[in-house]
mmCIF file of the C-alpha atoms, coordinates in Angstrom:
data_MODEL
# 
_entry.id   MODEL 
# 
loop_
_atom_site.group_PDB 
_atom_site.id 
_atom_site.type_symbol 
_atom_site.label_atom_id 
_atom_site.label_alt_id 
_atom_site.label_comp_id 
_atom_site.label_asym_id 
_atom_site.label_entity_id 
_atom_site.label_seq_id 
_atom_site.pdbx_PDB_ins_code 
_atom_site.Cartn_x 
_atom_site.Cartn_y 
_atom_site.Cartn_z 
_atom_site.occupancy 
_atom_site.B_iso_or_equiv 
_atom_site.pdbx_formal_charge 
_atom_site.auth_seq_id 
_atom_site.auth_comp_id 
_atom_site.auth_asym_id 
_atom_site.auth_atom_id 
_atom_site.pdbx_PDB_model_num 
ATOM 1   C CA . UNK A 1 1   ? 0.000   0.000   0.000   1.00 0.00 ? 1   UNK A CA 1 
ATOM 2   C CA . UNK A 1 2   ? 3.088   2.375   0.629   1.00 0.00 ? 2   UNK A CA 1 
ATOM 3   C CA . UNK A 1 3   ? 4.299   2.068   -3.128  1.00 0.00 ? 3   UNK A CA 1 
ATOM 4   C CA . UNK A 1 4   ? 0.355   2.407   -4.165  1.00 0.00 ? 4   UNK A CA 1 
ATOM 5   C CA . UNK A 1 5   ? 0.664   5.590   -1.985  1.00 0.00 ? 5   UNK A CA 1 
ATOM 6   C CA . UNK A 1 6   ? 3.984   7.192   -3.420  1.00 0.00 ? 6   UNK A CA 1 
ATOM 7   C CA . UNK A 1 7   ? 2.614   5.975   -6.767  1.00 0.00 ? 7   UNK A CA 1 
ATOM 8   C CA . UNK A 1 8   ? -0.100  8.572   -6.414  1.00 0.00 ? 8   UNK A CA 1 
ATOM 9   C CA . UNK A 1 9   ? 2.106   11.161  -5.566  1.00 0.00 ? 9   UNK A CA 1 
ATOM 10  C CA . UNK A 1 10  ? 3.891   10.539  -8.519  1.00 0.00 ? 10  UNK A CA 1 
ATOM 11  C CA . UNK A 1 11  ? 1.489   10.562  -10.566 1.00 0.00 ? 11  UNK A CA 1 
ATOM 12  C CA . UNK A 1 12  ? -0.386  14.083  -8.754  1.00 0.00 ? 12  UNK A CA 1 
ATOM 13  C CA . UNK A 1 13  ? 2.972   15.473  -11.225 1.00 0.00 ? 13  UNK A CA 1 
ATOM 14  C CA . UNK A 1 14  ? 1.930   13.535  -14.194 1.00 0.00 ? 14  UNK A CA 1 
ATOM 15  C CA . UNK A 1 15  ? -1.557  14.417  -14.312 1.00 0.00 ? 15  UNK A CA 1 
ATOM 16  C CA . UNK A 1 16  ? -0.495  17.742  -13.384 1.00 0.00 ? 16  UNK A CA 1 
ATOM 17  C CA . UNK A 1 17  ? 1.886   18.422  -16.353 1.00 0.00 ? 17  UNK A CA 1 
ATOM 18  C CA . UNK A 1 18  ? -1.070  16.670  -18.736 1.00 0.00 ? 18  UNK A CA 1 
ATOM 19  C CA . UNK A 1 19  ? -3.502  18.618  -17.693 1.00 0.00 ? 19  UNK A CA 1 
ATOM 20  C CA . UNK A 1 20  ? -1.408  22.096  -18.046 1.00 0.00 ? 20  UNK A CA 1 
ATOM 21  C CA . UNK A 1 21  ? -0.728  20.512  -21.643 1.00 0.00 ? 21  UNK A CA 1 
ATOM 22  C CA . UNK A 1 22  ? -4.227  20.078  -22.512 1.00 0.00 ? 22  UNK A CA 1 
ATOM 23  C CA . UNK A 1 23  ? -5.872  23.280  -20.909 1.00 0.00 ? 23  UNK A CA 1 
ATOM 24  C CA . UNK A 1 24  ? -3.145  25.010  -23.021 1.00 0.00 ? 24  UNK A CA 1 
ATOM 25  C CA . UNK A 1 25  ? -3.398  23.301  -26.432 1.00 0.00 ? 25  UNK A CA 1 
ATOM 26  C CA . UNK A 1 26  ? -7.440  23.389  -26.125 1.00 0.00 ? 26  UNK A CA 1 
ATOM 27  C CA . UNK A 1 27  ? -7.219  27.236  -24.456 1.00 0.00 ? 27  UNK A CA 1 
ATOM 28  C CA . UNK A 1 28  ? -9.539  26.033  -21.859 1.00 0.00 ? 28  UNK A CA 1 
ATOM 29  C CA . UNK A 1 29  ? -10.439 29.083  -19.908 1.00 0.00 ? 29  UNK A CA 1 
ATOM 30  C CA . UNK A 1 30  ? -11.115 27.412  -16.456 1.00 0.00 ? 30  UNK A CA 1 
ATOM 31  C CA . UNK A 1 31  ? -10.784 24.484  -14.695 1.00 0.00 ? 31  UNK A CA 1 
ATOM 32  C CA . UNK A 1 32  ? -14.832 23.996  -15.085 1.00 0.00 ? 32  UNK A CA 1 
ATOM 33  C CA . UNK A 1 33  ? -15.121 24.457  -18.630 1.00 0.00 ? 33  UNK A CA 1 
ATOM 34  C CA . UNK A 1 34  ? -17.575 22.081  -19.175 1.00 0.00 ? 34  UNK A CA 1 
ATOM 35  C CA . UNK A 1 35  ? -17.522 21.786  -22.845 1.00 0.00 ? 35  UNK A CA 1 
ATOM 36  C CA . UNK A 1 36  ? -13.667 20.215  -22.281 1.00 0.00 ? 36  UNK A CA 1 
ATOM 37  C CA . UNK A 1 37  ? -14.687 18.722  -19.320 1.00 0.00 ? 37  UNK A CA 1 
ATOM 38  C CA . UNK A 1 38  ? -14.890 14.931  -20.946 1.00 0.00 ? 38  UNK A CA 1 
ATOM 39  C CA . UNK A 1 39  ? -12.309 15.278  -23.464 1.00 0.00 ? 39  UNK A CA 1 
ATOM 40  C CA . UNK A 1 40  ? -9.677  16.369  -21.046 1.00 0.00 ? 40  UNK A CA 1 
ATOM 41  C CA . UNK A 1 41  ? -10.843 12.753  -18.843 1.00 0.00 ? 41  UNK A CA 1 
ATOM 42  C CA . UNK A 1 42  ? -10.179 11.054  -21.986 1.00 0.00 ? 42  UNK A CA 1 
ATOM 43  C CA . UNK A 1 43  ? -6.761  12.736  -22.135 1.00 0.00 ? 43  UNK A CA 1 
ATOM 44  C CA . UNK A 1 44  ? -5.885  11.406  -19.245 1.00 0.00 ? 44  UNK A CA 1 
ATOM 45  C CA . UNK A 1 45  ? -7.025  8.235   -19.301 1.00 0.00 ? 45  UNK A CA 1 
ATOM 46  C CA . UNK A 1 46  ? -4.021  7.904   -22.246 1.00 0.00 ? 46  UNK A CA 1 
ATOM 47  C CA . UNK A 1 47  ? -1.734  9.974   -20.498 1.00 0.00 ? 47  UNK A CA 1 
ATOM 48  C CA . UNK A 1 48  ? -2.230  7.315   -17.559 1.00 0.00 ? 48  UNK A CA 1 
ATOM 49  C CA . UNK A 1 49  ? -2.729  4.251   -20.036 1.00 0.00 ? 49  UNK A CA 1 
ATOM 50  C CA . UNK A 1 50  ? 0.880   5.287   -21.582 1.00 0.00 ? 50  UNK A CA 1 
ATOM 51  C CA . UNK A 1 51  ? 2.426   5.763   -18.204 1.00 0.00 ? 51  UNK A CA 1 
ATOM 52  C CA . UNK A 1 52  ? 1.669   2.748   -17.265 1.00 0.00 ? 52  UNK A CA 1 
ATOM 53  C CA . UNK A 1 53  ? 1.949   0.789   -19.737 1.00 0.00 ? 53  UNK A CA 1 
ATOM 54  C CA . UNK A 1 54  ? 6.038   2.051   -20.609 1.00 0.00 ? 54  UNK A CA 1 
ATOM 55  C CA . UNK A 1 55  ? 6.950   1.418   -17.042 1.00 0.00 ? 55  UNK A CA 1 
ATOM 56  C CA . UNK A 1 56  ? 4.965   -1.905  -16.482 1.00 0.00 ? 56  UNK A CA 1 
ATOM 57  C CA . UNK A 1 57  ? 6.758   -3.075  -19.956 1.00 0.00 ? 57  UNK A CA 1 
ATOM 58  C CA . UNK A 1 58  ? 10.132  -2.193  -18.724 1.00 0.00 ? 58  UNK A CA 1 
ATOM 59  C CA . UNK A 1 59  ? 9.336   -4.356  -15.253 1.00 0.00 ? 59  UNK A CA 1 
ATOM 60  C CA . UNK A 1 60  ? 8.726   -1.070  -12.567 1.00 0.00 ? 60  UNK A CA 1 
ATOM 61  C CA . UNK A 1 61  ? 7.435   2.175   -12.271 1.00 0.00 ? 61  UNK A CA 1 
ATOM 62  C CA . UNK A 1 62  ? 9.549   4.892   -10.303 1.00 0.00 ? 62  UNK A CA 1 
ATOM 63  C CA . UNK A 1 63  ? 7.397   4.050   -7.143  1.00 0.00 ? 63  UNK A CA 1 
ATOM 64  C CA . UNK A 1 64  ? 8.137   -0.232  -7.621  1.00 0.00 ? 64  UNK A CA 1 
ATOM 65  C CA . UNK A 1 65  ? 11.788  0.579   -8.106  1.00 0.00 ? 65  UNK A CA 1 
ATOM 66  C CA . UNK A 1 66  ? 11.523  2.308   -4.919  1.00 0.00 ? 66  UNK A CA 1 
ATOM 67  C CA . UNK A 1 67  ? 9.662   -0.120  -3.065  1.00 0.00 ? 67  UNK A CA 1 
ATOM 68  C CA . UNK A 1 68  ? 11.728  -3.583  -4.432  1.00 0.00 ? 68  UNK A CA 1 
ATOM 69  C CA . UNK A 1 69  ? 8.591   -4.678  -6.511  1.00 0.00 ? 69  UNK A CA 1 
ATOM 70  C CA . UNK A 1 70  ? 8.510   -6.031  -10.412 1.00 0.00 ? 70  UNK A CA 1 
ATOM 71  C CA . UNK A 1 71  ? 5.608   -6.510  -12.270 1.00 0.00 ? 71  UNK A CA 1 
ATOM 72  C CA . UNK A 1 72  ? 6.006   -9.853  -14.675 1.00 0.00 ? 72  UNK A CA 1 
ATOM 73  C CA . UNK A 1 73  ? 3.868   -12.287 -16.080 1.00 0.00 ? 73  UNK A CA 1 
ATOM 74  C CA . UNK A 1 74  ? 3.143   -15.570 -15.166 1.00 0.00 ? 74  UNK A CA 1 
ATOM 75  C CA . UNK A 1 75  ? 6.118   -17.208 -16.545 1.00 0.00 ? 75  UNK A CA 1 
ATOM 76  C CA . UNK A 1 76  ? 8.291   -14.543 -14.788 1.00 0.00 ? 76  UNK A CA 1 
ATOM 77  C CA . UNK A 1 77  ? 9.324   -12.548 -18.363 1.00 0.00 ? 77  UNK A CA 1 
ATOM 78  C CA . UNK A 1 78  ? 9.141   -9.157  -18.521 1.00 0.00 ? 78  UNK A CA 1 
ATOM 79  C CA . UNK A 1 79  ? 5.602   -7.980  -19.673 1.00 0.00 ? 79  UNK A CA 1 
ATOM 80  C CA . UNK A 1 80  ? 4.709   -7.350  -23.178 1.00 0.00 ? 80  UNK A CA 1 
ATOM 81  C CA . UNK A 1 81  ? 3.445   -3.941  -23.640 1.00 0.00 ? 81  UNK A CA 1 
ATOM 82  C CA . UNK A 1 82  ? -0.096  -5.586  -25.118 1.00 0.00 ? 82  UNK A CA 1 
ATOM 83  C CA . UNK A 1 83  ? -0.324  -7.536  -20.974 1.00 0.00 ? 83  UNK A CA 1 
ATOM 84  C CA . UNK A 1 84  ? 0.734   -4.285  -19.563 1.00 0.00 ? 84  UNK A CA 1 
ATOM 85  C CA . UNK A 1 85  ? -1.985  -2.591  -21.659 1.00 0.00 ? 85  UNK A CA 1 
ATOM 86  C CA . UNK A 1 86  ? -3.883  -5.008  -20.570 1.00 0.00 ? 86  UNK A CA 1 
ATOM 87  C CA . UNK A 1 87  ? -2.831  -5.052  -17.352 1.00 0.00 ? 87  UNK A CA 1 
ATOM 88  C CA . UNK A 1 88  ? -3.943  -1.032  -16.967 1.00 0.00 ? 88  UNK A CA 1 
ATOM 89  C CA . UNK A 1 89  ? -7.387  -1.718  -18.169 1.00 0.00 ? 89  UNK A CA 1 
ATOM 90  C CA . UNK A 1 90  ? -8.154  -4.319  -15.898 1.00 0.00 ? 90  UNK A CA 1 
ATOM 91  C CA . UNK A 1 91  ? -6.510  -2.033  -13.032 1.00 0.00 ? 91  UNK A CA 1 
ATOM 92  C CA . UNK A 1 92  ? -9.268  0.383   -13.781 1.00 0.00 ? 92  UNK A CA 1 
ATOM 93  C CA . UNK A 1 93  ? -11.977 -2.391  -11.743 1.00 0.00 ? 93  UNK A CA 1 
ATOM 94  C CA . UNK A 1 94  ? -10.195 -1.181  -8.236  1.00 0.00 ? 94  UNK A CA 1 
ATOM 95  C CA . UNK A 1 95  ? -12.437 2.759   -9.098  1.00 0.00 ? 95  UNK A CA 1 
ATOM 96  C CA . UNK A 1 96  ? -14.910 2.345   -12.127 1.00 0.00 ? 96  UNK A CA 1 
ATOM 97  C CA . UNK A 1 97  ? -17.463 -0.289  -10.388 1.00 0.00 ? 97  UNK A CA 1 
ATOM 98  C CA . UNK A 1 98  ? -18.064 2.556   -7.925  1.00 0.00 ? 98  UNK A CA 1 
ATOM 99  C CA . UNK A 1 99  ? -18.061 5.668   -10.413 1.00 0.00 ? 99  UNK A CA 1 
ATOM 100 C CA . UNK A 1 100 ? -20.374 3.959   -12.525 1.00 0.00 ? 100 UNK A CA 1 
ATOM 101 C CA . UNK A 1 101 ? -23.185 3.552   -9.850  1.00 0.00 ? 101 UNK A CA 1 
ATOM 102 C CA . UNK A 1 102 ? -22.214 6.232   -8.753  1.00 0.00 ? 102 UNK A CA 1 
ATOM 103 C CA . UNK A 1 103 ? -22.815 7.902   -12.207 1.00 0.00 ? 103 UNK A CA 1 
ATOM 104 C CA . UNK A 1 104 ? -26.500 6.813   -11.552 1.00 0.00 ? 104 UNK A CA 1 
ATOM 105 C CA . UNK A 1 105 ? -27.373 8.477   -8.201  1.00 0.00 ? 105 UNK A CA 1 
ATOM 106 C CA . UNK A 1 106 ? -26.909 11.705  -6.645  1.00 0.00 ? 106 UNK A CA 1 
ATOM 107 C CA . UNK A 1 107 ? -24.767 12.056  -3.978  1.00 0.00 ? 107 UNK A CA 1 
ATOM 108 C CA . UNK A 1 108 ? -22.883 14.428  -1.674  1.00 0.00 ? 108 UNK A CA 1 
ATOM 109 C CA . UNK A 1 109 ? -19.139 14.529  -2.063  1.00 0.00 ? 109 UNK A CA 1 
ATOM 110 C CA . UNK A 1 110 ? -18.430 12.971  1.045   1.00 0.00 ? 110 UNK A CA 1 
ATOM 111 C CA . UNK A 1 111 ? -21.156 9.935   0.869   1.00 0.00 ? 111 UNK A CA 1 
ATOM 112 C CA . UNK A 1 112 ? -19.354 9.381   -2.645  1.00 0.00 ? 112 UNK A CA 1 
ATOM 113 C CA . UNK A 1 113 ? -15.522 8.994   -1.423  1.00 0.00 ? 113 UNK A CA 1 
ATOM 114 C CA . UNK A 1 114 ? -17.390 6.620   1.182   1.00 0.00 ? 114 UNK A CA 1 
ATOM 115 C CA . UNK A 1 115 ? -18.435 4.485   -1.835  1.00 0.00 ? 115 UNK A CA 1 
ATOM 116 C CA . UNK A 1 116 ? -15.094 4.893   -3.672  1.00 0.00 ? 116 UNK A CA 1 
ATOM 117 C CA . UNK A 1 117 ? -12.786 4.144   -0.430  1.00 0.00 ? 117 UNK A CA 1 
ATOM 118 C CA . UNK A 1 118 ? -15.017 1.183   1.202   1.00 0.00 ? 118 UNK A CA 1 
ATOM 119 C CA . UNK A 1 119 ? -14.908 -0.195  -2.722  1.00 0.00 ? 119 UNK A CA 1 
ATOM 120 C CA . UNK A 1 120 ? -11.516 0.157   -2.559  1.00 0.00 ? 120 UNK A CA 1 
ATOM 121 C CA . UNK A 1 121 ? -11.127 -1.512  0.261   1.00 0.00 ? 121 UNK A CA 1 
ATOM 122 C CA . UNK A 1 122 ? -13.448 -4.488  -0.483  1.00 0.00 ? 122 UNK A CA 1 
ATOM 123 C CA . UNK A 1 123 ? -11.235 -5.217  -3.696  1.00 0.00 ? 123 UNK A CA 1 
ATOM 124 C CA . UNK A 1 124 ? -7.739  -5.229  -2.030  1.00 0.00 ? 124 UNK A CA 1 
ATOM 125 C CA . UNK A 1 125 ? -9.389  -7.492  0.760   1.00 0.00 ? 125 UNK A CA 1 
ATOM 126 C CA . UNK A 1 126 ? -10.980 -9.603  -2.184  1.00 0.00 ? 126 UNK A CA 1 
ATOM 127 C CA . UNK A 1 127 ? -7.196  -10.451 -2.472  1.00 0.00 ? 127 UNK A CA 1 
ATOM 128 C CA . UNK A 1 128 ? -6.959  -12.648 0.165   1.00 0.00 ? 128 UNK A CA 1 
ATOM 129 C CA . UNK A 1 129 ? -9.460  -15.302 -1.321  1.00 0.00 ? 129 UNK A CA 1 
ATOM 130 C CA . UNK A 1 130 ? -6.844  -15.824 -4.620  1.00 0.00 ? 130 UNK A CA 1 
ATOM 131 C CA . UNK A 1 131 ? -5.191  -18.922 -4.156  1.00 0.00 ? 131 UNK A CA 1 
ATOM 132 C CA . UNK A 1 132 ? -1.565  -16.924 -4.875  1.00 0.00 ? 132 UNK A CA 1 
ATOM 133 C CA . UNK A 1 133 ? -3.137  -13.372 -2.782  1.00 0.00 ? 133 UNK A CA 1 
ATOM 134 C CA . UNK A 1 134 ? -2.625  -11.757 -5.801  1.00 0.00 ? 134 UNK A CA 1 
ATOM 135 C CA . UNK A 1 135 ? -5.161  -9.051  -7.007  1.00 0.00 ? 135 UNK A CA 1 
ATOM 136 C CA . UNK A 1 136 ? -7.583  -9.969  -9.177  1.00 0.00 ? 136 UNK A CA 1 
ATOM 137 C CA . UNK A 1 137 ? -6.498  -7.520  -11.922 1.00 0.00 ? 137 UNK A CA 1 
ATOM 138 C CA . UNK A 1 138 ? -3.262  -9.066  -11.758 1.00 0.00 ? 138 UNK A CA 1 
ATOM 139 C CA . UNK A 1 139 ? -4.642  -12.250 -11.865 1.00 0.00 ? 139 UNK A CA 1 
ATOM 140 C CA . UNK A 1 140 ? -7.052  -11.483 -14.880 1.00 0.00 ? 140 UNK A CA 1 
ATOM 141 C CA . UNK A 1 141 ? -4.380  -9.998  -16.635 1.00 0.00 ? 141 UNK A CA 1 
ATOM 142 C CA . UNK A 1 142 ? -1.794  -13.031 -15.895 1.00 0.00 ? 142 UNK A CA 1 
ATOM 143 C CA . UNK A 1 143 ? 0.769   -10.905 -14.326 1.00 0.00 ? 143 UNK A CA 1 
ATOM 144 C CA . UNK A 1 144 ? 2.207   -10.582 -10.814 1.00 0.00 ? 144 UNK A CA 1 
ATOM 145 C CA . UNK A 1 145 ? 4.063   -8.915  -8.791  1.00 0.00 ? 145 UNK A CA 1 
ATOM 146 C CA . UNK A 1 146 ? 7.259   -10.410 -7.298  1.00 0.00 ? 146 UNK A CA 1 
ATOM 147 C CA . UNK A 1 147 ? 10.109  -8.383  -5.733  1.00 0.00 ? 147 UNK A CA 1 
ATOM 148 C CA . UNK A 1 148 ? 12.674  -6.892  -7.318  1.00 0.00 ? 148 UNK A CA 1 
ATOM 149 C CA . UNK A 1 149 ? 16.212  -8.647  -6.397  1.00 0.00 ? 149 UNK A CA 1 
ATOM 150 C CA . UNK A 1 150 ? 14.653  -11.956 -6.228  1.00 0.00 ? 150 UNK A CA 1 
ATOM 151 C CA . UNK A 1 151 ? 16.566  -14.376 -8.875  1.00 0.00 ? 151 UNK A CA 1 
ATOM 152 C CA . UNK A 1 152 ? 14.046  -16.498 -10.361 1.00 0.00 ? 152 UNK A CA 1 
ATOM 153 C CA . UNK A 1 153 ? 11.800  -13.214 -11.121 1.00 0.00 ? 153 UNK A CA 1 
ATOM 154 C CA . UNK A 1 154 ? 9.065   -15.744 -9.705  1.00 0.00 ? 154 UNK A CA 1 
# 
């Protein structure tokens, strides 16, 4: 949970940058431009969805270097950047399950992040019933995560 924490920090820069980058090329006025508001989601769904998908490729982001964590596939290889692709999509079932019913009701912000955070929370317990306690998107997308210095990669 640590590198999962100093992963978001990371990544507050990344989004950061990308959405400076977009709010300049589209000469967005304000940050509640609503006629933007869905393409500059979309932007950063890629922006993540490349992130991701170059580190997990090359075995670790910034924050698994860190941490002494490698992201490979079943076999132990390095991940193809089609699995780490995939491997970013599936990622995307620890917040959309909630956003999407979410999408449907009307709630405060702080009954929402209850929802988010308690989903959140279900899915990394969910964890424990894998055979390997590997998360499911890992285990969906036949990856894992292993530590770093560890010979066999497996």
């Amino acid at each position: 949970m640590a590198c999962w924490l100093y992963e978001g920090m990371l990544l507050f820069a990344v989004v950061f940058i990308a959405g400076w980058l977009f709010s300049t090329l589209t000469q967005m006025r304000n940050g509640v431009d609503g006629s933007k508001h869905p393409l500059l989601q979309g932007f950063l769904f890629l922006v993540l969805g490349v992130y991701f998908t170059w580190f997990w490729s090359r075995g670790q982001t910034l924050a698994m270097k860190t941490w002494g964590i490698r992201v490979v596939d079943r076999q132990g290889q390095p991940l193809s950047q089609p699995r780490a692709l995939l491997r970013y999509l599936l990622s995307w079932l620890w917040f959309l399950p909630p956003l999407a019913g979410l999408s449907l009701v009307k709630l405060g912000a702080g009954e929402a992040t209850v929802i988010v955070f308690g989903w959140v929370a279900i899915w990394a317990v969910l964890s424990r019933f894998h055979p390997l306690g590997q998360f499911w998107h890992d285990a969906l997308a036949g990856t894992r995560l292993v530590r770093a210095d560890s010979k066999r990669h497996g």
